[in-house]
C-alpha positions in Angstrom: -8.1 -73.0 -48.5 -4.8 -73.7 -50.0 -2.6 -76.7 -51.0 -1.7 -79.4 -48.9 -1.8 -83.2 -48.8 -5.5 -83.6 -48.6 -5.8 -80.9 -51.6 -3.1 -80.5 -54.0 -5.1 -78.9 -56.4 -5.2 -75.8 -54.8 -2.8 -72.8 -54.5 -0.3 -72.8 -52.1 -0.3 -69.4 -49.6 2.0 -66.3 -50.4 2.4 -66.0 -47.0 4.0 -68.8 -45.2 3.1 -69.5 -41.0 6.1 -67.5 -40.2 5.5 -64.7 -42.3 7.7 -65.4 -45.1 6.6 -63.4 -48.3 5.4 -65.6 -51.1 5.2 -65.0 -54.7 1.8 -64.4 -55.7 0.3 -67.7 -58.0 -2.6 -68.5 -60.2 -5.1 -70.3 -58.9 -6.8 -73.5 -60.0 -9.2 -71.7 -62.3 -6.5 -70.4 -64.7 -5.3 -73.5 -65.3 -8.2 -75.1 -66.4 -9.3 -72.5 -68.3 -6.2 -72.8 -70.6 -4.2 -70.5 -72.6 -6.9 -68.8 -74.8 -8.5 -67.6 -71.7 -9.3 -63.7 -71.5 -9.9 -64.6 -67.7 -6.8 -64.3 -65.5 -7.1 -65.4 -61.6 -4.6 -64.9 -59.3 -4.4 -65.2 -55.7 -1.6 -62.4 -54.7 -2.2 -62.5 -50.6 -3.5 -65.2 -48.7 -3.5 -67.1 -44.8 -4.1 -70.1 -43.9 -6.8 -69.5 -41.3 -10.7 -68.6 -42.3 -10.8 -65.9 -40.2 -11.0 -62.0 -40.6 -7.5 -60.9 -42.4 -6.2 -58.7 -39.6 -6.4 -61.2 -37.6 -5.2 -63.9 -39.3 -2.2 -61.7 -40.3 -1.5 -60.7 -36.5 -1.8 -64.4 -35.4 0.6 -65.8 -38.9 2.8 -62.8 -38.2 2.3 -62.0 -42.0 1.1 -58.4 -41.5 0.7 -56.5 -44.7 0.7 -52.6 -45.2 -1.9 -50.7 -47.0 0.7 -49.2 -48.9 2.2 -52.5 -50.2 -1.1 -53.7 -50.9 -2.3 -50.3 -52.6 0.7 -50.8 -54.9 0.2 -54.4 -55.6 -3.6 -53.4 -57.1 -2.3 -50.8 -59.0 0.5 -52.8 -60.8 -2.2 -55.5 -61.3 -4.3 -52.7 -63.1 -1.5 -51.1 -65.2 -0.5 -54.8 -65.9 -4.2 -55.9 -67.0 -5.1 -52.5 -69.0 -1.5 -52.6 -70.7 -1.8 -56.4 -71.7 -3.1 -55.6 -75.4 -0.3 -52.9 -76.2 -2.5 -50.3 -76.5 -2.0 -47.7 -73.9 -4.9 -45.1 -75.3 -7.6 -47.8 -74.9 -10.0 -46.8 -71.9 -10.6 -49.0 -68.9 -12.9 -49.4 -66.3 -11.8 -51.4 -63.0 -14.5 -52.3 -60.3 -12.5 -53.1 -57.3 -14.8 -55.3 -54.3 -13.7 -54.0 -51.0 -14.4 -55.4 -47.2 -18.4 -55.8 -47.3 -19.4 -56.6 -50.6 -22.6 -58.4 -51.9 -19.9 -61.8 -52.9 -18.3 -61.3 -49.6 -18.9 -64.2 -47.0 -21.0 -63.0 -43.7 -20.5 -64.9 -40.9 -22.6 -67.9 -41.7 -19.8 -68.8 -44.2 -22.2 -67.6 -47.1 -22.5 -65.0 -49.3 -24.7 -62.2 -49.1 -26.4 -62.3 -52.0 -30.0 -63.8 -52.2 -30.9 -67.0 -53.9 -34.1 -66.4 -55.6 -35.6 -70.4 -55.8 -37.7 -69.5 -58.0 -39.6 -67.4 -55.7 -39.8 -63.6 -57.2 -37.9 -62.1 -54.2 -36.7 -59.3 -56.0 -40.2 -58.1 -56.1 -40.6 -57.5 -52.0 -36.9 -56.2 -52.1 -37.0 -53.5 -54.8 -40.4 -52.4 -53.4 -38.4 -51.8 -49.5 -35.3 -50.7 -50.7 -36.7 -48.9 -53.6 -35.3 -45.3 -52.0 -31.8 -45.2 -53.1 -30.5 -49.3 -53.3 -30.9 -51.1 -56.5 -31.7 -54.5 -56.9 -30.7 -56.5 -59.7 -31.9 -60.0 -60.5 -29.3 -62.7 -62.3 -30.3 -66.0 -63.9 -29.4 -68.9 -62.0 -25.9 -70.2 -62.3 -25.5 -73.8 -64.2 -25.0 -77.0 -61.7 -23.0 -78.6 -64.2 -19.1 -77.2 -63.6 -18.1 -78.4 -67.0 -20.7 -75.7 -68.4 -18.5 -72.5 -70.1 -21.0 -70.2 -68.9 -21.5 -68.8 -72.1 -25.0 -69.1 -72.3 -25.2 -67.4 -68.8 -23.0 -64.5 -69.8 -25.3 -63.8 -72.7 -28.5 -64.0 -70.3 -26.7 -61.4 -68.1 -25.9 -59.2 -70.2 -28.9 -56.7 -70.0 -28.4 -56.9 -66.4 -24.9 -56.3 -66.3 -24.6 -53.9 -68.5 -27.4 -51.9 -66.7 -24.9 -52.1 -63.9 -22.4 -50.4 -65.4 -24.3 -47.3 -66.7 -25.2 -46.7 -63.3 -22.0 -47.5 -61.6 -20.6 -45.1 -64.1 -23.2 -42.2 -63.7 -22.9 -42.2 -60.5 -19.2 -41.7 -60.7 -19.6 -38.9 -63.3 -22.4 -37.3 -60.9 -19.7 -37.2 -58.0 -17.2 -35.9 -60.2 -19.2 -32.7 -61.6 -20.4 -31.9 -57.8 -16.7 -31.7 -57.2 -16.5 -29.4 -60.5 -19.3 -27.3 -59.8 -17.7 -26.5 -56.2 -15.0 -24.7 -57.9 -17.2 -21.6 -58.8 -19.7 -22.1 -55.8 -16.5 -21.8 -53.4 -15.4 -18.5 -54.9 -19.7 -17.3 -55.0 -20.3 -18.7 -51.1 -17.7 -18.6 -48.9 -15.4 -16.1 -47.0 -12.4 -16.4 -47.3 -10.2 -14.6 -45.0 -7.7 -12.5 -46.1 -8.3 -13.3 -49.8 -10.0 -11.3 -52.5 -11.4 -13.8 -54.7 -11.1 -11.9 -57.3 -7.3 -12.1 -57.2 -7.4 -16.4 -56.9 -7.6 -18.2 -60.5 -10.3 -20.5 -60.6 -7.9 -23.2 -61.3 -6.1 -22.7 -58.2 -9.1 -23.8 -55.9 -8.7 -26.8 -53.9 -11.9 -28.6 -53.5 -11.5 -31.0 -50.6 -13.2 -34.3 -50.9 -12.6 -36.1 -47.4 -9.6 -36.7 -45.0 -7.6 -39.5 -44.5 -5.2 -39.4 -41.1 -2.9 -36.6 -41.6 -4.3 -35.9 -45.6 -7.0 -34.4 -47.6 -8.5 -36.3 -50.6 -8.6 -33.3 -52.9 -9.9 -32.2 -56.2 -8.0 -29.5 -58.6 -9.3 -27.9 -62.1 -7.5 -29.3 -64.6 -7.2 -33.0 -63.0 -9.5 -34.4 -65.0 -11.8 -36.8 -63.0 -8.7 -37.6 -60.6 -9.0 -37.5 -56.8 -5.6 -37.0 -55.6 -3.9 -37.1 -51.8 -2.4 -33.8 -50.3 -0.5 -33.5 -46.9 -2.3 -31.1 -44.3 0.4 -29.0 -44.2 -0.9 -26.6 -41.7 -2.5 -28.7 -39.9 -5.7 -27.6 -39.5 -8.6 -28.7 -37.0 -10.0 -31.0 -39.5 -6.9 -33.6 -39.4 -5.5 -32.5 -36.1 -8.6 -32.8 -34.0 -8.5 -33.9 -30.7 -10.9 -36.8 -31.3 -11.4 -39.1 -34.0 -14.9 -39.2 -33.8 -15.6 -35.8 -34.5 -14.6 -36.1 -38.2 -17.3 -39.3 -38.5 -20.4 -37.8 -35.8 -22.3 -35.4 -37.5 -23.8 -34.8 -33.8 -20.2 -33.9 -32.7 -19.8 -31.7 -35.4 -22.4 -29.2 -34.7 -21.6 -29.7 -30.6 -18.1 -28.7 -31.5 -19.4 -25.6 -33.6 -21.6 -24.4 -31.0 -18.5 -24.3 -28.3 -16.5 -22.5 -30.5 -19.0 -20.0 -31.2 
């Protein structure tokens, strides 16, 4: 929703009906939370139709790049990181993507569940006890002129258990992707090399793909995944369909023709 006649309160859209490029402004929260706030809300991109993004963008002829908006999120993360002058102070950013658990499904609700008071987490963690984590969250105050305080502090245990695992997990990833250093030069062939000639910090560990790039891994870049160009374009970006880099099925099909 933005600002209009009916609703003045609310923001207006950075993009306008014919595409015009807004600046990005705070939303209605900010301002009522006042200056000594910690909480900073911002609505950066927006259209004025409830539908899915691409299309409202195709239909507003307000079409935004992924690059434009990869940029915009990470000068909103230097920005928010930087704010207290202290560039050495660590950070963690959780970043909600297309399909999250507060994104709307198509009944214009979210998908989280609403308890009621009836122990649903039980049943849940029970059937999706084999690998997806439930976590329960007291119920959120009717009254809008509460702070929340209260329900921060009843959270707490529940988010904090959140982030231990959010961040194991991440660690977990990132020593796989360490350990595959040493198992690449004990494993695999690789022709026309002597591994014994190739630095250990010279191996590449490759991560995924992305179009015409590799997400890739190097010794000595901390717990950084980095982009680099397929330069010689190899079957794995330059394959002649899209599907075989997402079918596992395809995959070994593919392997057994070229054997």
């Amino acid at each position: 929703m933005y600002a209009d006649d009916e609703n003045p309160h609310l923001p207006t859209p950075p993009y306008s009906l014919a595409g015009e490029e807004l600046e990005g402004v705070e939303n209605d929260g900010t301002k009522v939370a006042g200056a000594c706030s910690e909480l900073i809300s911002k609505t950066v991109y927006g259209w004025r139709e409830p539908i899915s993004p691409h299309l409202a963008a195709k239909r507003e002829g307000a079409a935004l790049e992924d690059s434009e908006l990869l940029e915009m999120l990470k000068r909103g993360m230097q920005n928010g990181v930087g704010k207290d002058g202290n560039k050495d102070v660590g950070a963690m950013c959780v970043i909600e993507t297309a399909g999250g658990v507060a994104s709307p499904g198509p009944s214009v609700t979210l998908q989280l569940f609403e308890d009621h008071g009836l122990v649903n987490e039980v049943p849940l963690s029970c059937y999706l006890q084999n690998g997806i984590l439930v976590f329960l969250l007291p119920p959120v105050p009717q009254d809008m002129s509460n702070d929340l305080t209260e329900w921060f502090k009843k959270s707490q245990t529940v988010f904090s258990s959140l982030k231990e695992i959010m961040l194991s997990a991440f660690h977990g990833r990132m020593q796989k992707l360490h350990d595959m250093l040493k198992r690449a030069r004990d494993i695999f062939w690789w022709p026309f090399t002597q591994h014994e000639i190739v630095p250990i910090e010279n191996i590449t560990v490759i991560d995924s793909r992305c179009g015409k790039k590799f997400a890739v891994h190097k010794a000595g870049s901390y717990d950084l995944i980095t982009q680099q160009f397929d330069a010689c374009a190899s079957w794995w970006t330059q394959g002649p369909y899209i599907n075989l880099h997402v079918n596992p099925w395809h995959l070994y099909v593919s392997k057994k023709l070229h054997c």
